[in-house]
N, C-alpha and C positions, 0 to 999 in steps of 0.2 A: 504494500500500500504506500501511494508516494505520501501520505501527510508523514505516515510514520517513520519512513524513511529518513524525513527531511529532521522531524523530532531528531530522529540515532544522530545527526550529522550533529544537531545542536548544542546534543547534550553533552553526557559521558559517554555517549554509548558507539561503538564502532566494529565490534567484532565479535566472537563466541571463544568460551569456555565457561565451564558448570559442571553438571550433572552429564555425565557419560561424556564427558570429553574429549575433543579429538583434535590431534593439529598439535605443530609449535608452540604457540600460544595456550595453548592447553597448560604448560609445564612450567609456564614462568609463574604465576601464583601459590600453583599447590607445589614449588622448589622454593618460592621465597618464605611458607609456613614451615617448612621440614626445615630447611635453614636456622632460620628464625627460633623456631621452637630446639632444636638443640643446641644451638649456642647456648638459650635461655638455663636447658638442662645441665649443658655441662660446670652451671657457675653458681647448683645448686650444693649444698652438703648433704649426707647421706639423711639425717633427719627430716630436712627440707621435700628431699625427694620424693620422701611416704607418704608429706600429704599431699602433694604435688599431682603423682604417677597411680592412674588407677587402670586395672583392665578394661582392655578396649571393648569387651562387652559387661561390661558393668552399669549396674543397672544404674547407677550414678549420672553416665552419660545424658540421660532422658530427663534426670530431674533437673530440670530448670526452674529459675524462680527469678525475677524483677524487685519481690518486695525484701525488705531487709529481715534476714533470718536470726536471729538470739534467743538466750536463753531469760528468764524473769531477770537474771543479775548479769546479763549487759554485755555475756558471751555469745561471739557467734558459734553458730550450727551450721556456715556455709562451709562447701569442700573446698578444697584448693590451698594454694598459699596466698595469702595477703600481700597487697603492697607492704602494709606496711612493716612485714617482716622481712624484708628485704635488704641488704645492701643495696650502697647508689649503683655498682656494679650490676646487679641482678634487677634492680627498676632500669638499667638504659637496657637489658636485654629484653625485659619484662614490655618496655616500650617500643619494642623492635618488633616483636610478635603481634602487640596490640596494631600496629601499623603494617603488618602482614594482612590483618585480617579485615582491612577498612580501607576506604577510597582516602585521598588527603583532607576533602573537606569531612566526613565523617570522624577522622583522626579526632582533629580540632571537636567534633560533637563527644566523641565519646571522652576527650579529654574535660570539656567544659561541664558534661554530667556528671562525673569526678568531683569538679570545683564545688559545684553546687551544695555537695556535703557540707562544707564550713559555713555558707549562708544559713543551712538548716539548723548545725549547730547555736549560731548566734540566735538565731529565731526563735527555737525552739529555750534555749537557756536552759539546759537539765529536765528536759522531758523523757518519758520512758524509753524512747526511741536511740541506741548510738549513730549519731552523725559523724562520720568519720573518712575523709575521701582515699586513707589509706585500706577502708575494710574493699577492696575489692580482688578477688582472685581469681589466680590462674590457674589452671585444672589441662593437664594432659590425659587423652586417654588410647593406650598404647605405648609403641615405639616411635617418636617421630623418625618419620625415611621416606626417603624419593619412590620408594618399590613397592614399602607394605603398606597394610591398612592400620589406621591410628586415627585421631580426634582433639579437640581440644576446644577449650571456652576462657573466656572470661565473663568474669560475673562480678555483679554488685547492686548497691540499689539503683533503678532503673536502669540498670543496663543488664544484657543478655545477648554477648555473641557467641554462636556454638558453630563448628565445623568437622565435616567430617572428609575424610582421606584417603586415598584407595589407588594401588597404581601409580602414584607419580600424579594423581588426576582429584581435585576437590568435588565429591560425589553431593555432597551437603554443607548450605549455606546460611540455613534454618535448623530453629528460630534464630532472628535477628528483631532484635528490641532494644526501641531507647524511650526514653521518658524523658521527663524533667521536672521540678518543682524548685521556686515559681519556673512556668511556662516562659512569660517578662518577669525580670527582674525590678522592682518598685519601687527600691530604695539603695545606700549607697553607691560606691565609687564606680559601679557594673550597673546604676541605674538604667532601663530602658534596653538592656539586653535580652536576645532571646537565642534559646539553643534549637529550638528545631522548626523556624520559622516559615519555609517549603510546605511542612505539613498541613501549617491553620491555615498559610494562606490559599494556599490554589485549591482546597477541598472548598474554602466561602467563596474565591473566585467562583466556583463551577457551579455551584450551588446560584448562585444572584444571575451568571448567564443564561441560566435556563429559564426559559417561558413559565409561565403558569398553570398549563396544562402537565408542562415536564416536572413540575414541582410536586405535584398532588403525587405523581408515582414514585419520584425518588424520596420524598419525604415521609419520615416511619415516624407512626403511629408511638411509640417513647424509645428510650435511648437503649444503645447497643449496650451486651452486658458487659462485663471487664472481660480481657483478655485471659485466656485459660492456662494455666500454669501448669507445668511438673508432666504434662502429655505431648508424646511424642505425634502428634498427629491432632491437627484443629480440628474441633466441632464445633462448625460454625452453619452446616444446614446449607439449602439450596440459596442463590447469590439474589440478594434480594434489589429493588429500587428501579433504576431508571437504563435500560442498556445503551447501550455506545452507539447500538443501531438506529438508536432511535435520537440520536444526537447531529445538529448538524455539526461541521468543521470546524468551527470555532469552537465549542462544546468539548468535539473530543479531541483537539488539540491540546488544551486545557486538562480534560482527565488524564490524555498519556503523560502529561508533564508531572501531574501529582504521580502516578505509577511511575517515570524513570526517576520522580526525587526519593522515592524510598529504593529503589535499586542502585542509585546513586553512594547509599551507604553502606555495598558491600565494596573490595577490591572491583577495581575498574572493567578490567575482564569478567570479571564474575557476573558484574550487574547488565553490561552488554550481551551475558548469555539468558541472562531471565530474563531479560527484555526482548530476545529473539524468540524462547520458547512463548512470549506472552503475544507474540505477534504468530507466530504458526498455530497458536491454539485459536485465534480469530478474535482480534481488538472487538470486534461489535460483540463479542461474547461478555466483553465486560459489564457489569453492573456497578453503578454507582447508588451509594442509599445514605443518606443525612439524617439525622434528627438535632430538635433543639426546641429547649426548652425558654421561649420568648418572655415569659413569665416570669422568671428567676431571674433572683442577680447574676450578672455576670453572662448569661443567657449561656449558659453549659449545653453544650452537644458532645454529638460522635458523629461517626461515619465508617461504612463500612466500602471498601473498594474489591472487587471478589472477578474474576477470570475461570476461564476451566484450569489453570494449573495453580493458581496463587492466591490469597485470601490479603487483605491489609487491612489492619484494624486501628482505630482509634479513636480515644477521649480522653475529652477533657471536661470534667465535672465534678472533680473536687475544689477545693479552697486550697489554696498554698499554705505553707509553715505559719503565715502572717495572716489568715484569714480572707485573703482575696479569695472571690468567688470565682471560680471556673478558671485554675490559673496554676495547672498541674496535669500534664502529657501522658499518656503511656499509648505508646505504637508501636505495630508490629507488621513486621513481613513475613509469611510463611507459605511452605509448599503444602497444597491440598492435597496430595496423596502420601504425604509424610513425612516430617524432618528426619533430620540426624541418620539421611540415607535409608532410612525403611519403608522406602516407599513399597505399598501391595503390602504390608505387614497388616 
């Protein structure tokens, strides 16, 4: 399709690799994680490594989580190892991985969802919750290597990127999750900042282009639930709202731009290959679906963007650390026939 085409030229997007990869370009990504990840290993200590290193079929791999995990007294319960148990040594290799597994502008996102712990801290002032931009961890699963199969993640609050490995060839780029809290920043020297600004905008863009006949079908009846955690595979149901078929040019010029800004946040290759498979499964197959609460302060919504291969979720409908209304992220990208490589499981 030439609108689509001309999107790929604009964007990030230019080429393939992903799932069942083939080609040259295939091998520069899933070489620069196998890299990346044992440098990161070899500059662990043997203690380090246990929490580090789990089997690659470990049921481990699949628990995912976005929210902050502790115990009543302020212990975490996440796997992995911590930033902040790191040498500066093992944070710049720690950061070398993280940058494996992220486009450049992404880097900067998932570094800034990091920062945002110290804002929360300050906010919050001694609330039940640890704000801590060091509690995020890195979790291997396997042997990192160009040949075998092996995985890895990082994880912390709102954030959630998991990979999986196979062949020299990155099989799984799902889930991939970022958040934020605040959404904008309200106060201090970061006033008016925002970390995932792509997302709110071009979902209201799309939403205010459409006619008012296209409103009545992509507008849902109340809001989308939260994103589903700890499962390897969304239940998100048949692709609800408004389809792309039914959109003129402008419309779905617009919608593919919000679908390559969440592609946009894997490695650059990566998001050029789901952007290809989102185009062979058939752009007009897309649905787009909003809700929003006009009512309420801060008028909190979601919106759901759904393909025959991909699902993207997202809202915003909490209150921030400070009590702003509707002024706290959580989105996500996922393969609808199953992350973390198990697809048909």
């Amino acid at each position: 399709m030439k609108l689509f085409r001309l999107l790929l030229a604009g964007t990030v997007l230019a080429g393939l690799v992903g799932v069942a990869l083939v080609g040259r370009s295939a091998e520069q990504p899933a070489a620069k994680m196998a890299t990346a990840a044992e440098k990161f290993l070899a500059t662990l200590s043997a203690e380090q490594k246990d929490k580090t290193v789990y089997a690659f079929d470990s049921k481990e791999r699949t628990n995912w989580f976005f929210i902050p995990l502790q115990t009543p007294d302020k212990k975490s319960t996440r796997k992995g190892l911590p930033i902040e148990e790191m040498t500066a040594e093992q944070k710049d290799a720690a950061r070398e991985l993280l940058r494996a597994g992220t486009s450049a502008s992404s880097y900067t996102k998932a570094t800034t969802i990091m920062s945002l712990e110290s804002i929360l801290h300050d906010l919050e002032k001694g609330g039940s919750m640890v704000r801590n931009p060091g509690w995020y961890f890195f979790t291997l699963f396997g042997t990192p290597s160009k040949t075998g199969q092996w995985g890895w993640r990082v994880e912390g609050h709102h954030l959630s990127l998991n990979f999986t490995l196979d062949k020299g060839k990155i099989v799984s780029a799902t889930p991939n999750f970022f958040g934020a809290n605040p959404a904008t920043i309200q106060q201090g020297r970061r006033k008016g900042a925002r970390t995932l600004p792509e997302a709110e905008e071009l979902a209201k863009e799309l939403f205010n282009a459409l006619d008012d006949d296209q409103k009545k079908v992509a507008l849902q009846d109340k809001q989308f639930p939260e994103i589903e955690q700890g499962k390897a595979k969304p239940n998100v149901g048949p692709a609800r709202g408004l389809p792309a078929s039914k959109m003129n040019k402008q419309q779905k010029g617009i919608l593919l731009k919000l679908v390559a800004s969440y592609a946009d946040r894997m490695p650059e290759e990566v998001g050029r290959f789901e952007m290809d498979k989102v185009e062979k499964a058939g752009t007009d197959k897309i649905h787009f679906a909003f809700a929003q609460e006009e009512d309420k302060r801060g008028k909190p919504y979601t919106y759901r963007v759904q393909g025959p291969t991909f699902v993207i979720e997202f809202l915003n409908v909490q209150n921030d650390s400070a009590g702003n209304p509707a002024n706290h992220i959580h989105s996500a990208w996922r393969n609808l026939q199953g992350d973390f490589g198990l697809e048909g499981d």
